[in-house]
Structure formats: C-alpha cells, structure tokens
FIBAKOL-450638 format. One line per field, with one value per residue (C-alpha): y, z, x; chain; residue number from 1; residue in one letter. Coordinates in nm, 2 decimals. Layout:
residues N
py <- Y, ... .
pz <- Z, ... .
px <- X, ... .
unit <- A, ... .
pos <- NUM, ... .
code <- a, ... .
end
This chain:
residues 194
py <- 5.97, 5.69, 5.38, 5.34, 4.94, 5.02, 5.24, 4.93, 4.76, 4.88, 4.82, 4.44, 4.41, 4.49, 4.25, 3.99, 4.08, 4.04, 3.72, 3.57, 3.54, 3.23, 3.05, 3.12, 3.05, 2.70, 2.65, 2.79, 2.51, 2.24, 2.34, 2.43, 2.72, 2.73, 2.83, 3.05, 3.28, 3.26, 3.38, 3.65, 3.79, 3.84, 3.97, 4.20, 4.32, 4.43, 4.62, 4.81, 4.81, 4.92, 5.25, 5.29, 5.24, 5.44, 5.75, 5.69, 5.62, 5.93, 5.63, 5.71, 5.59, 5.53, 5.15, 5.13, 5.35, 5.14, 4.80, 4.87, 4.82, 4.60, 4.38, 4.42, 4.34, 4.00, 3.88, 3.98, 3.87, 3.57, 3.48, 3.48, 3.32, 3.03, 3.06, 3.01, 2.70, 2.56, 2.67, 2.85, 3.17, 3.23, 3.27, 3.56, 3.74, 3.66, 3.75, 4.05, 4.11, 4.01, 4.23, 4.53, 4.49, 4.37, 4.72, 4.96, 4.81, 4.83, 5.20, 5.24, 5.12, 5.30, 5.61, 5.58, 5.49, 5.74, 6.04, 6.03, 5.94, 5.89, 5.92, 5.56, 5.72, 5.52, 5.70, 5.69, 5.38, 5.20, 5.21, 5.09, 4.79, 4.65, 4.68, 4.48, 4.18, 4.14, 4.11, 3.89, 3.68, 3.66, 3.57, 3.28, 3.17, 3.15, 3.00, 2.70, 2.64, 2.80, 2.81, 3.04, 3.29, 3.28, 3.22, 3.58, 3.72, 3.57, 3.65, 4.05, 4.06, 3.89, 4.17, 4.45, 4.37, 4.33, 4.67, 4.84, 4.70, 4.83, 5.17, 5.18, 5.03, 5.35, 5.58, 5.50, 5.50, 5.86, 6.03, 5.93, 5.99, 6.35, 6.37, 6.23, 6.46, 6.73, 6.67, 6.66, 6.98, 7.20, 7.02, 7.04, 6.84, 6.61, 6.55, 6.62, 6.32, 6.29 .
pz <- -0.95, -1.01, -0.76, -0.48, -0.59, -0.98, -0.87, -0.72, -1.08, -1.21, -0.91, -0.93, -1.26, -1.17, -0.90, -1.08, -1.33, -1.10, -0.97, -1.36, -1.30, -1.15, -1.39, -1.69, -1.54, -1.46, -1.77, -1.96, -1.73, -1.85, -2.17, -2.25, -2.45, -2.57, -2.20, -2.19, -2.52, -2.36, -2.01, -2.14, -2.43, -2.10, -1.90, -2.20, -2.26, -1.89, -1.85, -2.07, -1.93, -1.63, -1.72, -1.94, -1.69, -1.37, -1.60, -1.71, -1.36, -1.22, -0.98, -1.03, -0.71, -0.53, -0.51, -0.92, -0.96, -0.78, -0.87, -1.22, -1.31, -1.04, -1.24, -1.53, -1.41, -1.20, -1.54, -1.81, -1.56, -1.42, -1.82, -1.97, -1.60, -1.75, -2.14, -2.03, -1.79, -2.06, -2.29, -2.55, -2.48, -2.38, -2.04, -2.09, -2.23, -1.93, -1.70, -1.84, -1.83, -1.48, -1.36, -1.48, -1.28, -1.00, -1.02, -1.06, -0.78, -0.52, -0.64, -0.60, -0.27, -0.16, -0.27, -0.07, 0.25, 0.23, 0.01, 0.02, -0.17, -0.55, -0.87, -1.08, -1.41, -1.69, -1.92, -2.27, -2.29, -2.02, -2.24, -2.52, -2.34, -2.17, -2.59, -2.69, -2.38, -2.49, -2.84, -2.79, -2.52, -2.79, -3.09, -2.87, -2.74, -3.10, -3.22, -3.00, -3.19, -3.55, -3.58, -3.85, -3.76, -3.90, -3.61, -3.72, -3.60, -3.25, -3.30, -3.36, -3.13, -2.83, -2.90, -2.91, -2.54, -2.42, -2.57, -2.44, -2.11, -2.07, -2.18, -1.97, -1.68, -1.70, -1.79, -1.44, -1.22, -1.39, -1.40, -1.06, -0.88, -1.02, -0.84, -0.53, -0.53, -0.60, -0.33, -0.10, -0.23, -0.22, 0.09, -0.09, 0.01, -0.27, -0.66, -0.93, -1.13, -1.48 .
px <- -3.17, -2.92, -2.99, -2.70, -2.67, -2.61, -2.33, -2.15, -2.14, -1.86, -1.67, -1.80, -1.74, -1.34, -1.36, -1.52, -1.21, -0.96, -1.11, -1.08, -0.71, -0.76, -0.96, -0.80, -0.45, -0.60, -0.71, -0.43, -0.23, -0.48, -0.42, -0.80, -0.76, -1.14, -1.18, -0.94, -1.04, -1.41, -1.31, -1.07, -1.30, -1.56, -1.24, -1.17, -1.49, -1.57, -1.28, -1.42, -1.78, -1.67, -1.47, -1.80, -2.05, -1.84, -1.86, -2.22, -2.34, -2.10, -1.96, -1.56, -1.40, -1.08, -1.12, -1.22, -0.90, -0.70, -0.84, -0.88, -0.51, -0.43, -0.65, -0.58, -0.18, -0.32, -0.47, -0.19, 0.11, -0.07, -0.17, 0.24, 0.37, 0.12, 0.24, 0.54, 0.51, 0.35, 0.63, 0.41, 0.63, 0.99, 1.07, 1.26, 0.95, 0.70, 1.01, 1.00, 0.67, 0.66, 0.97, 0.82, 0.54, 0.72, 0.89, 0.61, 0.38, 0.74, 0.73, 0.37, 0.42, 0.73, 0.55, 0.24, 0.41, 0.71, 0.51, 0.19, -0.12, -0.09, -0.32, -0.30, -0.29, -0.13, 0.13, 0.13, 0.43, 0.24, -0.04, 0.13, 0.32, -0.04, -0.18, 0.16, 0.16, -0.21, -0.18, 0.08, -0.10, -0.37, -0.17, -0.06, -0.39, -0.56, -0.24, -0.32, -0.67, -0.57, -0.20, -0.23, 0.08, 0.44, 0.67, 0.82, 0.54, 0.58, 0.94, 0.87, 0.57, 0.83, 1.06, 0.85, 0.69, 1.02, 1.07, 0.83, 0.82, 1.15, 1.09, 0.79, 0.90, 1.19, 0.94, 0.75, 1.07, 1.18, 0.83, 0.77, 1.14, 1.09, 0.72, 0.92, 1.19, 0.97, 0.81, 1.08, 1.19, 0.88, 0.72, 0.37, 0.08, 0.05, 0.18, -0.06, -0.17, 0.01 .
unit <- A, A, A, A, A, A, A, A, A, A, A, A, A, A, A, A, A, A, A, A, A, A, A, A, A, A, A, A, A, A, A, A, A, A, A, A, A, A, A, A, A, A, A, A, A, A, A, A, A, A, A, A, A, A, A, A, A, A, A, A, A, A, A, A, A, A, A, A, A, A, A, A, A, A, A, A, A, A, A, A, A, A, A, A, A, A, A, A, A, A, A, A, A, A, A, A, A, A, A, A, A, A, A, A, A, A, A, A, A, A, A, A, A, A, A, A, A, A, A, A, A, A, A, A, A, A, A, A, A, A, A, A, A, A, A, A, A, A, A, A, A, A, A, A, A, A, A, A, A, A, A, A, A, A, A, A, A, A, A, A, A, A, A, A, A, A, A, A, A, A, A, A, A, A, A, A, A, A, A, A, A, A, A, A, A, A, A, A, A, A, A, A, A, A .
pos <- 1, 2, 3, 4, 5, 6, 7, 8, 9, 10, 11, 12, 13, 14, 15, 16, 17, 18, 19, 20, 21, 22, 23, 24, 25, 26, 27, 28, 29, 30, 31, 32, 33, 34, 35, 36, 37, 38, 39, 40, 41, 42, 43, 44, 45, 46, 47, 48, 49, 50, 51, 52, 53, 54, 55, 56, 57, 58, 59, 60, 61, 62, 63, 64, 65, 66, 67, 68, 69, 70, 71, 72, 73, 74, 75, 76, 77, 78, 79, 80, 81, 82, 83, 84, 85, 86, 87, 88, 89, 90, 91, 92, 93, 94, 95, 96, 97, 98, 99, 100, 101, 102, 103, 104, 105, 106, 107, 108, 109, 110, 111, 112, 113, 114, 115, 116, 117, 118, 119, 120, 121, 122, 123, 124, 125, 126, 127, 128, 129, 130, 131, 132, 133, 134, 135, 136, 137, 138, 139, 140, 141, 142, 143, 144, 145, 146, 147, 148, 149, 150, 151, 152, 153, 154, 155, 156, 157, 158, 159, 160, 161, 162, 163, 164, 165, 166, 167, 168, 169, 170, 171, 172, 173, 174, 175, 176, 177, 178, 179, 180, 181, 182, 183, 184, 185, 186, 187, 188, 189, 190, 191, 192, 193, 194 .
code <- x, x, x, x, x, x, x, x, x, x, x, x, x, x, x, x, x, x, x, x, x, x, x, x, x, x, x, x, x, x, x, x, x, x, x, x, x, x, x, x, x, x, x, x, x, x, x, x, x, x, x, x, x, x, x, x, x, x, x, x, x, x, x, x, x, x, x, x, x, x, x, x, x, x, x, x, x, x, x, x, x, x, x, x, x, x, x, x, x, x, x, x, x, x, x, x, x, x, x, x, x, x, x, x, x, x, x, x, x, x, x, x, x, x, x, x, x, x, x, x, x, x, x, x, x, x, x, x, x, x, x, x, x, x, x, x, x, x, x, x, x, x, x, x, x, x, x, x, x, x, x, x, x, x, x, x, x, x, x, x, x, x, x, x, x, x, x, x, x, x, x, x, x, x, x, x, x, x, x, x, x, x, x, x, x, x, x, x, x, x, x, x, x, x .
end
C-alpha cells in the first residue's frame, strides 16, 4: 500500500515548478544565464517527474490537473516577458506568446463560471506551440553562453511560435465555443474532455 505522503510528490513537485518562475526570471533579468539553464533543466525535468510519478503512485488529481499547465504557462510566459526586457527576443514574439495565454486562461475562466467545470486537456497545436516557445526559449538561453546559432535560425524559430500560437490560440477559442454552445443547446451536465 502506497504511503499517503508520497502521493503528495507530484503535486509538490508542480508547485515547486510553478514557484521556479520567479527565480529564473530574476536571473534571466540579471543576466545570469548559467542559473537560468540550471534552474530550467530541474523545471524541465520535473515536469516530467511529476506526470511520471502521479500515474506510478495512482495520485492523478484535480489540483495536479490544474496546476500542471498553469505552471508550465507561469514559467514559459514569465521566461520570453524577461527575453524580451532584456532584448534577447522581439517583443512582438513574447507579446504573442503572452496574448495567447492571456486568451485561453479568460476562456478557461469564462467557462467555469458561466458552464461548468472543465477537463484541462491540451490539444494537439497547443502541444506543439508549448514544444516551439521552449525550443526557442532554449536556443536563446544557450546562445547567451555559446552563440553557436545563425540568426536565421532565431529568425525561423520566431516565426514558427508566432505561428503556432496563433493557430493554437484559435484552435482553443473554436473547440471550446462549440463545447459551450453545445451545452447551451442540449442542457447536459457537463462537456466531455477532448
């Protein structure tokens, strides 16, 4: 029988995540980008732990559901604000970036209060969007300490987030109007997750 305490890990490990944001924006202010790589590989490699150890430890809950990508938002958004103040990316990029979150987490928000309760499940371009802001927020970080990249690179990576935070960001207002209105229509107790 699994211990009550080790099922709280990989909700502490999500916290702890979430609580990362801070550090590595100050750093990334201060321009100390061997702290930065550190705390994010350790950011990085618990959000993985975490998904690993809930489903190991049959400890899935509602708070690691919701915290999970609320997390993993805080660091990614709060990480290209930073980039940018710094100027090591555009503005338009981390505005962007920022937007699209801005507008998923007002429609996460309208649906809970006006629908009902939701299931936080990533789609497919969301997916794809969080892999391109990260391997761009990467590229840039390791540029600082080994500028090794072609400013093309930066240049096609720059696009493609913007690219995919748009289509995202669309994909997430259409797939969940439809659940909305759906809704609405049929008067049913609650959407199904995607």
């Amino acid at each position: 029988m699994t211990h009550s305490w080790l099922k709280q890990i990989p909700n502490a490990l999500t916290t702890l995540r979430l609580l990362l944001a801070l550090p590595i924006c100050y750093f990334i202010l201060q321009e100390n980008y061997w702290a930065v790589i550190g705390l994010a590989a350790f950011a990085t490699l618990s959000d993985g732990v975490d998904g690993w150890l809930a489903r190991r430890l049959q400890a899935q809950s509602r708070y690691g559901a919701v915290a999970d990508p609320i997390s993993d938002k805080a660091l990614l958004t709060g990480i290209f604000i930073c980039l940018a103040v710094v100027e090591k990316i555009p503005f338009n990029v981390a505005a962007v970036v920022v937007l699209r979150d801005l507008v998923i987490v007002a429609g996460a928000l309208c649906y809970h209060f006006l629908i009902g309760r939701y299931d936080m499940a990533p789609s497919f371009w969301g997916k794809l969007s969080t892999l391109a802001q990260i391997g761009l927020a990467m590229m840039v970080l390791f540029q600082q300490l080994y500028p090794l990249f072609p400013p093309v690179l930066f240049e096609f990576a720059s696009l493609t987030v913007i690219g995919l935070a748009l289509i995202s960001g669309g994909n997430y207002v259409v797939v969940w109007s439809r659940k909305a209105l759906a809704f609405r229509r049929e008067g049913s107790t609650g959407p199904e997750g995607e």
